[in-house]
N, CA, C and O of each residue as an XYZ file, in Angstrom:
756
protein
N      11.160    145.051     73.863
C      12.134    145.295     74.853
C      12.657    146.713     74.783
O      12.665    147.369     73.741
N      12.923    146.978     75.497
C      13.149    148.618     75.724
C      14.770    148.396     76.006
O      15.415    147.350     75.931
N      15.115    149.441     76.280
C      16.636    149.924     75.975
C      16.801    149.904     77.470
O      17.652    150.792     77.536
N      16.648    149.614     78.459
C      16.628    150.019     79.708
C      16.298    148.362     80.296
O      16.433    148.211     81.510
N      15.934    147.305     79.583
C      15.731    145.944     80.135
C      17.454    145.336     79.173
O      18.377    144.651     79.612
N      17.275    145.911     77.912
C      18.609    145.323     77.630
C      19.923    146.279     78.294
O      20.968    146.275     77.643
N      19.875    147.035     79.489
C      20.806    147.298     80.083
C      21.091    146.616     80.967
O      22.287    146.386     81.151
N      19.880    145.917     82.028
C      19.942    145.036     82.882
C      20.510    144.312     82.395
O      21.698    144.187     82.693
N      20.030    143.663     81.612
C      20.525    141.981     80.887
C      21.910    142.202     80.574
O      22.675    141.350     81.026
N      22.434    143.166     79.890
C      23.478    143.335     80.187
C      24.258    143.232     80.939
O      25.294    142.607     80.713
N      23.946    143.933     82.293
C      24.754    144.035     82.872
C      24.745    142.352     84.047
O      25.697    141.888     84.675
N      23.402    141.859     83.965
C      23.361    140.739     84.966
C      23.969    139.719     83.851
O      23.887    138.587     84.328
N      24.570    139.680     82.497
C      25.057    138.811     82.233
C      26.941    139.144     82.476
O      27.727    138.201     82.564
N      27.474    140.852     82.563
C      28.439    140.842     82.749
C      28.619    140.701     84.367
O      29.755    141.068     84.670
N      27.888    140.301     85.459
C      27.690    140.449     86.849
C      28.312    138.649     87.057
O      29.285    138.159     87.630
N      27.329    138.168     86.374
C      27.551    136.450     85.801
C      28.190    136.362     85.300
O      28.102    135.144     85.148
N      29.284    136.735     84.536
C      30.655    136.499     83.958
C      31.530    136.586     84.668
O      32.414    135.730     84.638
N      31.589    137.824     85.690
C      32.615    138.103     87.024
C      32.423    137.181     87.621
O      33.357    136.407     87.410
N      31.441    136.598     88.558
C      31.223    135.641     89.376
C      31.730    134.080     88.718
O      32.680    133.776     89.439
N      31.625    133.467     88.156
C      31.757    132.373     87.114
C      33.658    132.942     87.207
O      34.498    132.120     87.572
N      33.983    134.083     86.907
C      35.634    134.272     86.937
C      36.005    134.061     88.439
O      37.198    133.802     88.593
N      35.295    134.108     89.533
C      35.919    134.788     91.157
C      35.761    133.101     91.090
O      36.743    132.360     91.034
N      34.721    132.743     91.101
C      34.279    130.909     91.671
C      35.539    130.147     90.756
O      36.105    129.280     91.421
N      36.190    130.348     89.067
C      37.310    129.304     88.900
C      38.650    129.932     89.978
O      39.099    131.065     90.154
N      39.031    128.421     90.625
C      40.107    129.103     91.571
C      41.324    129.273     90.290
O      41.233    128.643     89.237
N      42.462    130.240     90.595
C      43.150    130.844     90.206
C      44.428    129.814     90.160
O      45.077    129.507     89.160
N      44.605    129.387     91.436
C      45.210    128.460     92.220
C      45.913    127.341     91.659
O      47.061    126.901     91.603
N      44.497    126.997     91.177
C      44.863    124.971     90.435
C      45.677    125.780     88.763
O      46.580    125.176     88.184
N      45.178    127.067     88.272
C      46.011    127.182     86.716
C      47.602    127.326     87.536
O      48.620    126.681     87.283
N      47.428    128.266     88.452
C      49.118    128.396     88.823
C      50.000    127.117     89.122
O      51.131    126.955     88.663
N      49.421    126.343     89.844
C      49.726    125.317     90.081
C      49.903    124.329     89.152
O      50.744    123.430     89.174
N      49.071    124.545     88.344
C      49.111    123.392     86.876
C      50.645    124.287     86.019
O      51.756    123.759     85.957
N      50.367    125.463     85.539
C      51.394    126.056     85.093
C      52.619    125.701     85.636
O      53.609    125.562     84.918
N      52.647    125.514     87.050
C      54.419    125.496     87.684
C      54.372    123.895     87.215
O      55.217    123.670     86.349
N      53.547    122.690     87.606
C      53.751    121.781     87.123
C      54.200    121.290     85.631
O      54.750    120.239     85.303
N      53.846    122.232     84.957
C      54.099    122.368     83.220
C      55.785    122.644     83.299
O      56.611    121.779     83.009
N      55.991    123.480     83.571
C      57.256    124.162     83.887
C      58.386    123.250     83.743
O      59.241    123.167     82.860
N      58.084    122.205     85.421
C      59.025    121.505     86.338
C      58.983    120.260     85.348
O      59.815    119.353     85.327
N      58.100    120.355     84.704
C      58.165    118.537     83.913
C      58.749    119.308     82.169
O      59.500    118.624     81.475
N      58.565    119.879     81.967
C      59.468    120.232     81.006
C      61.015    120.308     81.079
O      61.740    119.633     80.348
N      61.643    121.522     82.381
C      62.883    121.376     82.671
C      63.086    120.107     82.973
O      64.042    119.654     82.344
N      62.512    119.248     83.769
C      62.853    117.834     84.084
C      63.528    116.602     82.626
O      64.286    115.633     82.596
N      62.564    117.517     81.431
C      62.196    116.466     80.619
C      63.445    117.199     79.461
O      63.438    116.492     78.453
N      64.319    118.186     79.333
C      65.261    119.176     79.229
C      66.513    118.018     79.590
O      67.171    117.266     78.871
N      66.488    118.275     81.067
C      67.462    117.823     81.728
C      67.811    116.161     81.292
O      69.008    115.881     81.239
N      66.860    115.109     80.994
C      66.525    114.345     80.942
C      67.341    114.156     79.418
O      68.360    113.530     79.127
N      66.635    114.789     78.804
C      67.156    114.731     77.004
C      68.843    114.796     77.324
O      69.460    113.859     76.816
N      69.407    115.468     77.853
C      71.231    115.904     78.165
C      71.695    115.293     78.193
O      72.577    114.991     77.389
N      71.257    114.558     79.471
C      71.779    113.356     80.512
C      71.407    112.282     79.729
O      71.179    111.348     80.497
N      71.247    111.977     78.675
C      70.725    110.895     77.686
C      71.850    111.034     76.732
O      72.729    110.206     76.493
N      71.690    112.166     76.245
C      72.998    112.477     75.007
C      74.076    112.248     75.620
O      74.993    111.652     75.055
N      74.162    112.646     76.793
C      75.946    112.406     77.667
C      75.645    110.765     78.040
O      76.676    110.106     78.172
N      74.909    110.339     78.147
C      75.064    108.642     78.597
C      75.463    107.926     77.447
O      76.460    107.209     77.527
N      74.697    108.033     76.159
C      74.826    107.589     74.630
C      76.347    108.098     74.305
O      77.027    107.167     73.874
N      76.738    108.784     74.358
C      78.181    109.559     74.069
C      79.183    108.786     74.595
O      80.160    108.293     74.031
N      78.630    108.705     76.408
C      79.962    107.655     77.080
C      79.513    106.016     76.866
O      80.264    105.083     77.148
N      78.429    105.892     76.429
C      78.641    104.570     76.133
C      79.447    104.215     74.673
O      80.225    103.268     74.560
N      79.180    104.953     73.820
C      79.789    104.793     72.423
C      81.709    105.126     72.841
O      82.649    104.405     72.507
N      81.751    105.961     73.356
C      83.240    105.817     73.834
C      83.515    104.774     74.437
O      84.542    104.271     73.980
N      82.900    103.988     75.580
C      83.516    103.013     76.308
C      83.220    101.316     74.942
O      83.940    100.398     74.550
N      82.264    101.603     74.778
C      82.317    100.669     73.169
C      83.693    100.459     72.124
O      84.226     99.406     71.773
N      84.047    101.907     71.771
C      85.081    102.019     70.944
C      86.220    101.664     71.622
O      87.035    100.956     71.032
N      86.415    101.989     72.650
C      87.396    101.577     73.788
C      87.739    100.116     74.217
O      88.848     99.646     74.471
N      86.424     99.468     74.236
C      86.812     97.659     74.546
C      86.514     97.236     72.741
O      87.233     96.263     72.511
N      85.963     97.513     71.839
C      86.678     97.223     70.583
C      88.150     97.599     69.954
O      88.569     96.995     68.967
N      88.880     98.608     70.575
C      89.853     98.594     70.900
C      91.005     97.502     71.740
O      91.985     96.901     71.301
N      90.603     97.538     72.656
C      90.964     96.271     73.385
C      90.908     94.931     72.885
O      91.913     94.221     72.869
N      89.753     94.533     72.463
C      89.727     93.380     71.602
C      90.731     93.322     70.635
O      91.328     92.272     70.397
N      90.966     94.390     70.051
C      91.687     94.386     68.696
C      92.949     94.092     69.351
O      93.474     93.019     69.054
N      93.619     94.959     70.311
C      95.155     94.485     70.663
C      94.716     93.327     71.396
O      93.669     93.927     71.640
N      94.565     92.329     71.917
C      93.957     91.443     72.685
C      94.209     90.361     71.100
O      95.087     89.508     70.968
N      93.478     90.626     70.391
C      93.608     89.762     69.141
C      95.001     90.112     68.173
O      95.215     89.210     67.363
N      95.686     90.911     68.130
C      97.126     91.463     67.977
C      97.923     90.637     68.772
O      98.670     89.970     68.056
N      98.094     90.367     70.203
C      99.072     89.967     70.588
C      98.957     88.343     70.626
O      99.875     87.533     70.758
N      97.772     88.139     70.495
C      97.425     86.107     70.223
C      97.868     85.942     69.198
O      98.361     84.842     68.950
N      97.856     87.374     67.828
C      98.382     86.682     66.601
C     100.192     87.242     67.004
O     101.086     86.574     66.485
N     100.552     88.322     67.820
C     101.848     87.593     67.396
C     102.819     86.712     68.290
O     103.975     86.370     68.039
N     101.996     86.423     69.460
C     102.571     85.223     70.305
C     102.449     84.089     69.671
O     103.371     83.288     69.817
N     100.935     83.588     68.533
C     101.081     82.656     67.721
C     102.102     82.763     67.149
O     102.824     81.778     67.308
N     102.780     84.040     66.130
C     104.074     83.825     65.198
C     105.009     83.427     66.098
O     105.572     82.360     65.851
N     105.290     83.966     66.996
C     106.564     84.196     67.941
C     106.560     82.423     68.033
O     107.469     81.743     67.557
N     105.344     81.850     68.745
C     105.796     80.636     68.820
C     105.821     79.996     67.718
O     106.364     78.937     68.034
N     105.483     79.928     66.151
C     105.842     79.230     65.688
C     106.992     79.661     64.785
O     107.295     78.895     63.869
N     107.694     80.844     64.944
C     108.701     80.854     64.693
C     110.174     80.522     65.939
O     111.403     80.511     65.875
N     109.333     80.337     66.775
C     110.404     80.042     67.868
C     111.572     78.930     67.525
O     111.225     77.999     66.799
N     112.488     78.952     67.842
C     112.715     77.193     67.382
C     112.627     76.083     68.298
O     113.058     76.099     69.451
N     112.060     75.139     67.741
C     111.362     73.861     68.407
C     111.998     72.780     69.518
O     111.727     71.964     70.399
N     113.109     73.467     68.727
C     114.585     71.971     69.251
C     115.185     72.902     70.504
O     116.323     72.699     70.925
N     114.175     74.114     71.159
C     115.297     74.432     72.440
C     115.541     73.638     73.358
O     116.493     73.907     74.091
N     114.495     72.010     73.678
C     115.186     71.405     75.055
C     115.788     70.549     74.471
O     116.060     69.560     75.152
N     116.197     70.549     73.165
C     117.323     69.243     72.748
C     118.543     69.500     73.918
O     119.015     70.460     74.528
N     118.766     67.907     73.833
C     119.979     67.661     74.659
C     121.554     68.736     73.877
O     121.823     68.611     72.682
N     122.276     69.566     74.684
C     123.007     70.274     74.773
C     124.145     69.849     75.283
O     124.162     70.014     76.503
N     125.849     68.998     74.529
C     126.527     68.302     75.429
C     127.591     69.151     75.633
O     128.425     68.815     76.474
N     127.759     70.396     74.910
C     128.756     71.113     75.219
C     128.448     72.726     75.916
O     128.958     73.759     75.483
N     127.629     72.654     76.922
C     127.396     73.650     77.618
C     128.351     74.267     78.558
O     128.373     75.489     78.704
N     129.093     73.524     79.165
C     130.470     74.749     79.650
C     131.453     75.129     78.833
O     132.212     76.023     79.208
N     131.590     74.621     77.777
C     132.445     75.155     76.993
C     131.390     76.810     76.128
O     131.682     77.984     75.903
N     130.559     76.224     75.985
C     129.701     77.538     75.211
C     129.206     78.374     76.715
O     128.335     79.236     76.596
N     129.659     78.153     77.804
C     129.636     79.173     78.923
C     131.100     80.034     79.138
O     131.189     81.095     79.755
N     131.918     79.503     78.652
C     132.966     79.543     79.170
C     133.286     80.452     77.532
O     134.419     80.933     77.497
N     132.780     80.600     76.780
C     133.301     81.029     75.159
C     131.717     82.386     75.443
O     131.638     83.070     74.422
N     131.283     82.554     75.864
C     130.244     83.538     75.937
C     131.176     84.986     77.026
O     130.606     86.061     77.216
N     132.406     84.735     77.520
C     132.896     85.624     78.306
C     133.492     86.559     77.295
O     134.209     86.264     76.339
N     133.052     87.782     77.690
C     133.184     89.248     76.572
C     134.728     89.630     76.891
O     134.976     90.739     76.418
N     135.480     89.237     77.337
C     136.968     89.295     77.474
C     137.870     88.080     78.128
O     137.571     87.080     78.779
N     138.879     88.527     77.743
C     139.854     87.303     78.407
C     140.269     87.053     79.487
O     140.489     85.904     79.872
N     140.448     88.078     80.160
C     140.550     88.135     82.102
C     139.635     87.136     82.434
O     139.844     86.199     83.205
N     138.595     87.382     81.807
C     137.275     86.519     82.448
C     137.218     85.815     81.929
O     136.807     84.948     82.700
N     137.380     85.202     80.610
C     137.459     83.666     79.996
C     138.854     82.925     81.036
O     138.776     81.904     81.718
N     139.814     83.648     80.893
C     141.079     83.252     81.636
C     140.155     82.320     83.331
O     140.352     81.135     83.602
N     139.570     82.915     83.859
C     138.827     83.011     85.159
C     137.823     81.985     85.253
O     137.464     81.497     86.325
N     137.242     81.566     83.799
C     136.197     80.902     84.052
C     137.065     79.388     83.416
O     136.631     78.311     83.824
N     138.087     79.382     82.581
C     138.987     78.285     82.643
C     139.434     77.532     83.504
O     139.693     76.332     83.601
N     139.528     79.126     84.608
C     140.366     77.988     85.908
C     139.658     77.354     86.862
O     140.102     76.603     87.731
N     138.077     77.814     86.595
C     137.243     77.290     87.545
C     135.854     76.858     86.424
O     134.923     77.629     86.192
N     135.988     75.521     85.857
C     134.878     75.134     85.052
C     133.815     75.115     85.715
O     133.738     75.388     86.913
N     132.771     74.742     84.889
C     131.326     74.157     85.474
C     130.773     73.075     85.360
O     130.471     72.396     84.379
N     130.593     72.879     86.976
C     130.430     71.117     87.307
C     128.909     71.305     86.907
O     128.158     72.275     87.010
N     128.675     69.649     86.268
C     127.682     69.420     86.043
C     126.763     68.542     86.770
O     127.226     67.464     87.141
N     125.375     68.851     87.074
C     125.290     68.611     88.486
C     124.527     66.953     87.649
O     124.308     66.646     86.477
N     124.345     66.302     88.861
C     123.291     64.861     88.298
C     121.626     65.439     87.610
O     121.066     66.469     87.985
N     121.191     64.666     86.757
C     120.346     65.247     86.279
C     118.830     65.060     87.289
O     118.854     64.147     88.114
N     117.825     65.746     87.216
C     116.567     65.222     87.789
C     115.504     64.968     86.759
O     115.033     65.752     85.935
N     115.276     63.938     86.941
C     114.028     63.420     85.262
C     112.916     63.644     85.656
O     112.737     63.321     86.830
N     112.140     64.043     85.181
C     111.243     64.487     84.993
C     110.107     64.457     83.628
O     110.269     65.286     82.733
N     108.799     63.305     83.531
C     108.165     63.057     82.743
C     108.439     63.294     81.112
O     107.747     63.990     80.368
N     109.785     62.434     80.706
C     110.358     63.143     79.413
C     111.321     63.576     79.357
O     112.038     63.228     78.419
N     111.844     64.591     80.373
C     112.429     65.845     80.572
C     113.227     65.519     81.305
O     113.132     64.322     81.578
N     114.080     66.067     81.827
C     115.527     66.180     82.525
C     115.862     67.693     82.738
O     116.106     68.643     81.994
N     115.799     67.559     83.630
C     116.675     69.197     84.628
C     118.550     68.994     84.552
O     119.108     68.016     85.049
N     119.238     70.030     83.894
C     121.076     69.622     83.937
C     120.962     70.778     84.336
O     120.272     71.638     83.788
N     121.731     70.944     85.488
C     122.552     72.309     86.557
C     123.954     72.083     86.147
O     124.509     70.990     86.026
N     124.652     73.726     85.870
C     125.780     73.866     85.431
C     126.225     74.752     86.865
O     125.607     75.814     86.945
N     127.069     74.523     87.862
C     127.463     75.408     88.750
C     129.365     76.202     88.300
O     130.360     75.719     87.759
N     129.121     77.215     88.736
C     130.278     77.588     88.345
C     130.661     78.494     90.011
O     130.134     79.445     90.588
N     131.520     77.835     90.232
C     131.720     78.420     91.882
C     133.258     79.334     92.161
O     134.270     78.892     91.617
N     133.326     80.176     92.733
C     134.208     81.004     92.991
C     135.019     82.297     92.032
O     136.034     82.878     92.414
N     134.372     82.538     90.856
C     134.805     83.299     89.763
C     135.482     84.639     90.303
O     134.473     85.247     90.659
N     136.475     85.417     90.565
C     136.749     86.118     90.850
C     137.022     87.207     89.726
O     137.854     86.807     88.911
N     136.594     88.322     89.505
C     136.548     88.867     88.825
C     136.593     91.005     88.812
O     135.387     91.248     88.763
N     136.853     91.501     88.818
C     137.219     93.121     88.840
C     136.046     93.574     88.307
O     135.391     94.161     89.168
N     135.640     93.549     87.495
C     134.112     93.943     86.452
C     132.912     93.608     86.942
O     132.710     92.394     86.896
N     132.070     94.228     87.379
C     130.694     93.710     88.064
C     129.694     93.841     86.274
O     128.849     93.064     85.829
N     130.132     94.835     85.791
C     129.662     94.631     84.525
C     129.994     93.574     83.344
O     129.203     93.098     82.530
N     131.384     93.338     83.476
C     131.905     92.124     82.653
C     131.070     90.910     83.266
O     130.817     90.277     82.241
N     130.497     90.212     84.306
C     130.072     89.601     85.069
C     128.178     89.450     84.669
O     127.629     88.368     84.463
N     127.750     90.268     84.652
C     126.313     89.960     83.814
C     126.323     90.592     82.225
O     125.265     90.622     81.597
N     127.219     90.947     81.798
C     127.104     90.722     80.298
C     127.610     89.284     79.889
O     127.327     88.877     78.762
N     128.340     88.503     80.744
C     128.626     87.110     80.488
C     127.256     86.486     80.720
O     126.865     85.634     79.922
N     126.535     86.829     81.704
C     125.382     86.153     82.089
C     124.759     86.081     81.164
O     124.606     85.076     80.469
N     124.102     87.594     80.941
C     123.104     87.824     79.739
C     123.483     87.179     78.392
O     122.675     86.635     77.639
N     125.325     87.352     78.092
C     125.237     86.657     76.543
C     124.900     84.800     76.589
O     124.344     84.000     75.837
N     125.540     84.744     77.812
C     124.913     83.005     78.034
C     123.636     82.551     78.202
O     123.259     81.436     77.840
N     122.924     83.412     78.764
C     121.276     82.992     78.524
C     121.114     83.370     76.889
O     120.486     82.716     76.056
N     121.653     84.266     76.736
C     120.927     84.448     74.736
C     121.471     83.427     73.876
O     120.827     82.966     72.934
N     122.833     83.003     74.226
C     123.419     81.707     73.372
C     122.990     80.493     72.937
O     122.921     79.882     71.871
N     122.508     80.195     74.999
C     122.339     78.852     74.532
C     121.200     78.974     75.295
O     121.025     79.483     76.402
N     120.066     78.140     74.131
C     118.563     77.972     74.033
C     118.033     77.432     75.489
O     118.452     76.323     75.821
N     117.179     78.090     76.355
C     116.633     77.279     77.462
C     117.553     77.463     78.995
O     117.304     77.181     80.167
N     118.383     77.906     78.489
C     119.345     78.350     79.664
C     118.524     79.388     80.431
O     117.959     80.441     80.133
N     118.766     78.330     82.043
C     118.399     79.860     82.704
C     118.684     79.714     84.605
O     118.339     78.741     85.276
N     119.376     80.941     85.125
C     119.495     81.396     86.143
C     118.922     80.905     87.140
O     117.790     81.251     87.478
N     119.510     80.164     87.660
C     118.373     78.957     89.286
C     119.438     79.943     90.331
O     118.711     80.755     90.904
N     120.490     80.077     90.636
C     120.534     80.493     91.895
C     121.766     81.452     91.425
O     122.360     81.195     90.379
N     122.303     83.107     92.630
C     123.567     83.703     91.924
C     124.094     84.149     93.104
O     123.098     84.412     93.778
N     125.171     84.416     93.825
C     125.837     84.890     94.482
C     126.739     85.559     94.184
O     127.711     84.977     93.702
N     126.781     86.735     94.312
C     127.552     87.741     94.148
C     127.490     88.163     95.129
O     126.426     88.359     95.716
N     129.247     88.561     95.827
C     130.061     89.299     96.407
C     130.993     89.966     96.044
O     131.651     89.666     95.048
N     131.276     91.189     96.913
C     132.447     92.334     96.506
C     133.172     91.694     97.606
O     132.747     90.941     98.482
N     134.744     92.293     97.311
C     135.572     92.406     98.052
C     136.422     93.366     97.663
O     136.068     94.149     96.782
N     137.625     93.457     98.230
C     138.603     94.880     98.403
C     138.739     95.027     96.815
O     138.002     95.959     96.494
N     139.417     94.459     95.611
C     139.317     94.622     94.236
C     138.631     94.029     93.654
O     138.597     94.646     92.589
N     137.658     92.761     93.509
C     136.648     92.145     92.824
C     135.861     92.163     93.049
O     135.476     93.065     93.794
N     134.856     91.037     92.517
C     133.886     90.681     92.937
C     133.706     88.877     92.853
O     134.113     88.217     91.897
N     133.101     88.367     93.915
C     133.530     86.792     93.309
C     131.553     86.575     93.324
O     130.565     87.141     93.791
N     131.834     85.617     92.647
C     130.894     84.875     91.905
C     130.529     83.371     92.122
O     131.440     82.554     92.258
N     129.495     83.066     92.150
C     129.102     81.784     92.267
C     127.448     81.796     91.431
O     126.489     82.554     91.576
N     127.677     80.505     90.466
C     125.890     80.741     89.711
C     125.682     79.474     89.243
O     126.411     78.694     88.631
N     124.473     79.403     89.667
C     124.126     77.991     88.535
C     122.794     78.201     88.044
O     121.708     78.514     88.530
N     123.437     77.807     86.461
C     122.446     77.605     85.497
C     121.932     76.518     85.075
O     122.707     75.625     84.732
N     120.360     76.284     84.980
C     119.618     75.281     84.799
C     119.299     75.047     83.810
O     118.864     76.102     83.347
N     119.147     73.664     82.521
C     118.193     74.066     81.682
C     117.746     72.289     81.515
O     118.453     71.293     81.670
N     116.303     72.415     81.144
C     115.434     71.404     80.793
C     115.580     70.590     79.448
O     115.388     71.061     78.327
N     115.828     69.725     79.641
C     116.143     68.959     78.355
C     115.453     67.338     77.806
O     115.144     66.550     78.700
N     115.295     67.019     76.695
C     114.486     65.744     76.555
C     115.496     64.640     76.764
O     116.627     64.567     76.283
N     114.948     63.886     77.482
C     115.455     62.353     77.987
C     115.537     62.477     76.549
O     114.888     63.007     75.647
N     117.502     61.180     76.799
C     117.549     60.730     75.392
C     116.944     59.210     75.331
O     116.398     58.600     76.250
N     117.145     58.851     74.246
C     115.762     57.269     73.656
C     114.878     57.167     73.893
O     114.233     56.208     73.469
């Protein structure tokens, strides 16, 4: 071979290397490349939005184990509450206007609730139970505050007592009053 056939060959194999480069399209690598790209950022984005989902789920986790916990807090102390409550609140109660009438935070108003006791209404029975209404009608009184601190200390006094109907009116110096209190009690025998 002479020096002049291995130039040809040469060169018809670098002629065939160009051609073999022009014929792969260019096209499908660019295209494959941007596809590489878009599924990576995708797969980026993907990983984030995973860590932030895992994150708010472990918060909203800690959050209703939270809940559970006060949820199980207040069953245990409504359990104490009731069994420290005391048991005997619908026992029969025979001196209730007098312990209405001794719950008034001054004497104007004990004076007031002397002169107008509380009728006791007929009872309504009820499976066991018995409904007694205490009405106390026309109380005239100066103190709109002396007037529900009597209330309030009479519901705290006496056990089961409680507020069925209230009328309160002002007038030129008082205020008059009308209330009856209800409370549930066990049939006796």
């Amino acid at each position: 071979m002479t020096i002049e056939q291995g130039e040809i060959r040469q060169e018809r194999a670098s002629l065939a290397a160009s051609a073999a480069r022009s014929n792969l399209p260019s096209s499908v690598f660019v295209l494959a490349l941007g596809l590489f790209v878009v599924a990576f950022v995708a797969l980026v984005w993907c990983m984030f939005a995973r860590q932030n989902a895992a994150s708010l789920l472990e918060a909203r986790v800690a959050q209703a184990e939270a809940i559970f916990r006060s949820v199980d807090e207040i069953k245990s102390m409504r359990a104490q509450i009731a069994r420290a409550k005391d048991t005997r609140s619908n026992e029969p109660i025979y001196d209730v206007p007098l312990r209405l009438q001794n719950a008034a935070p001054n004497q104007r108003l004990l004076a007031a609730l002397q002169s107008t006791p509380a009728r006791e209404s007929p009872l309504s029975k009820d499976q066991g139970v018995a409904q007694k209404k205490f009405t106390i009608t026309g109380i005239q009184h100066e103190s709109i505050d002396d007037l529900m601190a009597w209330i309030d200390k009479s519901l705290a006094d006496i056990k089961g007592l409680e507020v069925e109907s209230i009328d309160l009116t002002p007038s030129a110096n008082n205020w008059s009053l009308t209330i009856t209190f209800s409370r549930w009690e066990k049939k006796e025998g």
